[in-house]
C-alpha positions as a Markdown table, in Angstrom:
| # | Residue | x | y | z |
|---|---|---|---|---|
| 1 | Unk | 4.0 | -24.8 | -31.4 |
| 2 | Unk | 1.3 | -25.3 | -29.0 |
| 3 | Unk | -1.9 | -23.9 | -28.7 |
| 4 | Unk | -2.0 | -23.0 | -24.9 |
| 5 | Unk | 0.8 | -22.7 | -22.4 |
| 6 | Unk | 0.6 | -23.5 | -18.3 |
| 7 | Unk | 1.0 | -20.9 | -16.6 |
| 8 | Unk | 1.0 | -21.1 | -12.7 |
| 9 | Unk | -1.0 | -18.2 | -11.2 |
| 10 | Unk | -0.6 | -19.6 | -7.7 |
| 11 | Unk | -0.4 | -21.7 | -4.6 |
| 12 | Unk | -2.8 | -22.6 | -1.7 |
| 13 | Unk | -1.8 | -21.5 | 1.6 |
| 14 | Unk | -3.2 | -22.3 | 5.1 |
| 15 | Unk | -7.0 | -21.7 | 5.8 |
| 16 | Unk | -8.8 | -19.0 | 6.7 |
| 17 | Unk | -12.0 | -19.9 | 9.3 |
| 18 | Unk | -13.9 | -22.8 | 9.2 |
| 19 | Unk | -16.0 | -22.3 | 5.5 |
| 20 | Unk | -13.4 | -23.6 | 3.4 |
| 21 | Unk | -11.6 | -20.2 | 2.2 |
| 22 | Unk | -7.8 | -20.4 | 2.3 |
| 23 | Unk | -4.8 | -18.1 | 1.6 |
| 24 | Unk | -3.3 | -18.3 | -2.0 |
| 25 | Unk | 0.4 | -17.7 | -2.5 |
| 26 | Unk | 0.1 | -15.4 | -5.8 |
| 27 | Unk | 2.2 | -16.1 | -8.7 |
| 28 | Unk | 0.6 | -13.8 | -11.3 |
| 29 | Unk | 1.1 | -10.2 | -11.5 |
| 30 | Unk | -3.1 | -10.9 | -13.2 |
| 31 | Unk | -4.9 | -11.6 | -9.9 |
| 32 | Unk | -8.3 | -10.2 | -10.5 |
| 33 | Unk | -8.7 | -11.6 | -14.1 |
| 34 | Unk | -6.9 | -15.2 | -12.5 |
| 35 | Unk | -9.0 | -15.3 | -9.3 |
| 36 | Unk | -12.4 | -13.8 | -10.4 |
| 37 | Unk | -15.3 | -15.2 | -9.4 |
| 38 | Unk | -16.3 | -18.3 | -11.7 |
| 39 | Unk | -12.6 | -19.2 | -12.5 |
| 40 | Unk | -12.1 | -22.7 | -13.0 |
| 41 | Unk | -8.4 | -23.2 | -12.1 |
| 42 | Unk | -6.4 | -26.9 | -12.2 |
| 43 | Unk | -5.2 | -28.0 | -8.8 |
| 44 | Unk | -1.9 | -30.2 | -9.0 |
| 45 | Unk | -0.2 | -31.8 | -6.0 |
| 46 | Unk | 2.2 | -34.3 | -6.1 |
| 47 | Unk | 1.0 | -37.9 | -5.6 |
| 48 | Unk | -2.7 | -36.9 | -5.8 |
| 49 | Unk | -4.7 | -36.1 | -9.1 |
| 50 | Unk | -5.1 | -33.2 | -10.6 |
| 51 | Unk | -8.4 | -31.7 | -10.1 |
| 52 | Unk | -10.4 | -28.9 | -11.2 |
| 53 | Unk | -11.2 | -25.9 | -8.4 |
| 54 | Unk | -13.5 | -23.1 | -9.0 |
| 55 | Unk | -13.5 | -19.6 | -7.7 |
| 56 | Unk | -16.8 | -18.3 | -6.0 |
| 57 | Unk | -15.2 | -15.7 | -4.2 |
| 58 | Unk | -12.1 | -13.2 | -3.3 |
| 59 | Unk | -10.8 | -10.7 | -0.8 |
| 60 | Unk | -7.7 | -9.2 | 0.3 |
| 61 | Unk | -7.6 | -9.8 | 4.2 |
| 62 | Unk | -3.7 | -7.5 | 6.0 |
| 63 | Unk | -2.4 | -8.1 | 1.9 |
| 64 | Unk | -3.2 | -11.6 | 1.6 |
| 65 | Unk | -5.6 | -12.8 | -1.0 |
| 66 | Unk | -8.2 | -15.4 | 0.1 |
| 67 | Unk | -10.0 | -17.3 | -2.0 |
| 68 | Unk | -13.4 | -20.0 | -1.9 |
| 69 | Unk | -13.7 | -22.5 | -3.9 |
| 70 | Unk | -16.7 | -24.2 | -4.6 |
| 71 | Unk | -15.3 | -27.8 | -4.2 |
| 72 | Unk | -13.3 | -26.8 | -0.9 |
| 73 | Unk | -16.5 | -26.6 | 1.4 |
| 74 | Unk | -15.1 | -26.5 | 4.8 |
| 75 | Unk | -11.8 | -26.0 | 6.8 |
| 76 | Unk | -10.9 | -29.9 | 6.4 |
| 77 | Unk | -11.3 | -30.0 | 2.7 |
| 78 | Unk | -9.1 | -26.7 | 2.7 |
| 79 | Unk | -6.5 | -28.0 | 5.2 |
| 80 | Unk | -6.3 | -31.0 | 2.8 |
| 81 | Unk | -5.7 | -28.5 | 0.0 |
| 82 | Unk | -2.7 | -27.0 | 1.4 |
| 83 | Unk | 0.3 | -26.6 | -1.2 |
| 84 | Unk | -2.0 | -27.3 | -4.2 |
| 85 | Unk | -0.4 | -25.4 | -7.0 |
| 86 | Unk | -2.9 | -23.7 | -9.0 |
| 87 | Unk | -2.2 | -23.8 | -12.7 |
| 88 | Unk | -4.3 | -21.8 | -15.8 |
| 89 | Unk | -3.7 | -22.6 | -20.0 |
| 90 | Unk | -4.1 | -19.5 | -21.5 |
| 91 | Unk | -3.3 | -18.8 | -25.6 |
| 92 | Unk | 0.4 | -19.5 | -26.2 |
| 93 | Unk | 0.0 | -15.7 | -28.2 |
| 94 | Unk | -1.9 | -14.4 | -25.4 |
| 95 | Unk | 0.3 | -11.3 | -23.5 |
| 96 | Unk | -0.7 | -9.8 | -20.2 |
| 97 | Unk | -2.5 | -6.6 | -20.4 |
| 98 | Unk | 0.4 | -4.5 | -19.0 |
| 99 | Unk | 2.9 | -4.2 | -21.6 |
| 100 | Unk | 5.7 | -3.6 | -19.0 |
| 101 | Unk | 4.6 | -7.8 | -18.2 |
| 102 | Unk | 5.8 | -11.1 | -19.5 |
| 103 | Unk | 4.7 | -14.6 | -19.2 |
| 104 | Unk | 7.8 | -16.7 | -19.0 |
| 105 | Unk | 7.4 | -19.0 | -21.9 |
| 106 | Unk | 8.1 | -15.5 | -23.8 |
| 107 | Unk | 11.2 | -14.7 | -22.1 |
| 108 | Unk | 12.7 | -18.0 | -22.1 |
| 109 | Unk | 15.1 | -18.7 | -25.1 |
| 110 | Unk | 15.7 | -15.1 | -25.6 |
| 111 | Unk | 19.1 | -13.9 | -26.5 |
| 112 | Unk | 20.4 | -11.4 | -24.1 |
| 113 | Unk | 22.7 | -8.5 | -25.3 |
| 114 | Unk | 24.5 | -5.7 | -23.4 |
| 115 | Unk | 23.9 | -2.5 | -23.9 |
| 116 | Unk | 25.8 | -1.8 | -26.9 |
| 117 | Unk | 24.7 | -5.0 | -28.7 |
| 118 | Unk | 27.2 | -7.6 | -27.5 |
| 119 | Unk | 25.6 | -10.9 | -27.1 |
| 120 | Unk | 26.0 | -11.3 | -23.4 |
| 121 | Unk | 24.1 | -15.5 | -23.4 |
| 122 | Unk | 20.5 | -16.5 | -23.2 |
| 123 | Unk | 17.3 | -16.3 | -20.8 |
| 124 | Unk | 16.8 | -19.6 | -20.1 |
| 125 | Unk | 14.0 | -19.6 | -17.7 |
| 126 | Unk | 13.0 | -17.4 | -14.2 |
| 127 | Unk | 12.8 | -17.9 | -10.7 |
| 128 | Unk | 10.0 | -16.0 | -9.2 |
| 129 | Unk | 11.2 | -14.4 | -6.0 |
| 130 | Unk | 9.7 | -12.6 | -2.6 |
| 131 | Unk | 10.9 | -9.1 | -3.4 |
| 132 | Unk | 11.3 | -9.9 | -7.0 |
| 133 | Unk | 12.0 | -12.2 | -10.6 |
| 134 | Unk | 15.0 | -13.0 | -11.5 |
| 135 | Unk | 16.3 | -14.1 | -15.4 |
| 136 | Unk | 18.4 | -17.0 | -15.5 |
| 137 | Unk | 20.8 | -16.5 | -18.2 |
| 138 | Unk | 23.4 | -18.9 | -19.8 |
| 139 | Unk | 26.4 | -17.4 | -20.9 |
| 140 | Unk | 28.3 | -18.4 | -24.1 |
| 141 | Unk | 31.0 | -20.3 | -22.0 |
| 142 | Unk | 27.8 | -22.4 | -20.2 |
| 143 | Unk | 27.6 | -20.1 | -17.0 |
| 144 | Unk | 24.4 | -19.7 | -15.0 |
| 145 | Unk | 24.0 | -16.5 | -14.1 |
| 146 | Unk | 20.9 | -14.8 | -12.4 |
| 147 | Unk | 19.9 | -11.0 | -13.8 |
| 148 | Unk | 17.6 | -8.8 | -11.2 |
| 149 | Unk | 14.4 | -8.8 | -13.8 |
| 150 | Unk | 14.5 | -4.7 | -13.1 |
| 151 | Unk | 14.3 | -1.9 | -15.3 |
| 152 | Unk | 17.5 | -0.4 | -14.2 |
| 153 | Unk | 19.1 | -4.0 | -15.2 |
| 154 | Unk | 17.0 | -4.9 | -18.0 |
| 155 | Unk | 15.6 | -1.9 | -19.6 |
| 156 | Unk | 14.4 | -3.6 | -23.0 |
| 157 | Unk | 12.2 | -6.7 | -23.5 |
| 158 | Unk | 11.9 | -6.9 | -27.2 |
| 159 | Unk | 10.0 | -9.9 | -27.9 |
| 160 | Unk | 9.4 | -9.6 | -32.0 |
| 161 | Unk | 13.3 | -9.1 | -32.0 |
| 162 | Unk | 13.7 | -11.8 | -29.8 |
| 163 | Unk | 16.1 | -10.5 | -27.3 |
| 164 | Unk | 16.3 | -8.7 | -24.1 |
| 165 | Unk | 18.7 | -5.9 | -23.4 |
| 166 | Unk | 20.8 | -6.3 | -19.7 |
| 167 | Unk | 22.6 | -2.9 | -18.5 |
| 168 | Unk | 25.4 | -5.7 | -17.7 |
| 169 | Unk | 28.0 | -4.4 | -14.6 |
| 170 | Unk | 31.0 | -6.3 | -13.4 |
| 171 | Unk | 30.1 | -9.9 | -12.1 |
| 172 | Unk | 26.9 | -9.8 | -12.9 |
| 173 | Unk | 26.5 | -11.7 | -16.4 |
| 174 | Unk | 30.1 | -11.4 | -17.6 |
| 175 | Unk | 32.9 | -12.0 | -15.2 |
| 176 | Unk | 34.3 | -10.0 | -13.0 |
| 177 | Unk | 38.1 | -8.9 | -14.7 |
| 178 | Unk | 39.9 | -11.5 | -11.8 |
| 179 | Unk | 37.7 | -14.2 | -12.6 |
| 180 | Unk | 37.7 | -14.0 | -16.8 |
């Protein structure tokens, strides 16, 4: 197994004045410990090399973090930034400090039961939404199927048993009875 996993904690947005600070799209539900001052994140883009960016500042400006960078030094260099997805490794055992939060390598490859045990598939990755996550679970008959990631949906994540638990309802993992 490896030692470290990539996580993405973000994306560069559109900048903010003319001293190189720019909005940041955030993809960690860690902000403050991602973003704090002397961070070195990796900056990928397609077609460009990756390159290493360090945080000298933050602020929350109407909700929206923005961020300095030491090697972003003026409105040009941030512009050119734009769309840089900002990556982290952290310890492939590391957890986040809320226990009520999961990085996805965790989650993924997970068997998914019902509520009364039934084996309903497996989580086989998550799509990181506006409002919310969403599981992606493959059912036994190879559907793709996309689970709220909710507590009312999914009330257990039991990672040393290696499954999660979905309060499944009609067409939401298993078929609705018209379809099956």
């Amino acid at each position: 197994m490896a030692e470290t996993v990539d996580v993405v904690v973000g994306r560069i947005g559109k900048p903010h004045g003319i001293r190189g600070e720019v909005t940041v799209d955030v993809r960690t539900d860690e902000p403050e410990r991602r973003f704090a001052p002397g961070a070195v994140l990796r900056g990928v883009r397609p077609e460009t090399p990756t390159r290493s960016l360090t945080v000298t500042s933050t602020r929350v400006h109407q909700g929206t973090l923005l961020v300095v960078f030491a090697e972003l030094g003026d409105r040009d260099a941030a512009e050119a930034a734009r769309g840089t997805v900002l990556h982290v490794d952290v310890p492939a055992d590391a957890v986040p400090e809320d226990p009520d939060e999961f990085y996805d390598h965790q989650l993924e490859g997970l068997a998914v039961e019902d509520l009364d045990g039934r084996p309903l598939g497996e989580v086989t990755g998550l799509v990181h939404g506006g409002a919310q996550d969403l599981l992606q679970v493959r059912t036994p008959d190879g559907r793709d199927t996309l689970v709220p990631f909710v507590k009312a949906l999914v009330p257990e994540v039991d990672l040393a048993g290696r499954r999660v638990v979905v309060a499944d309802r009609p067409g939401l993992v298993a078929p609705l009875p018209e379809d099956a």
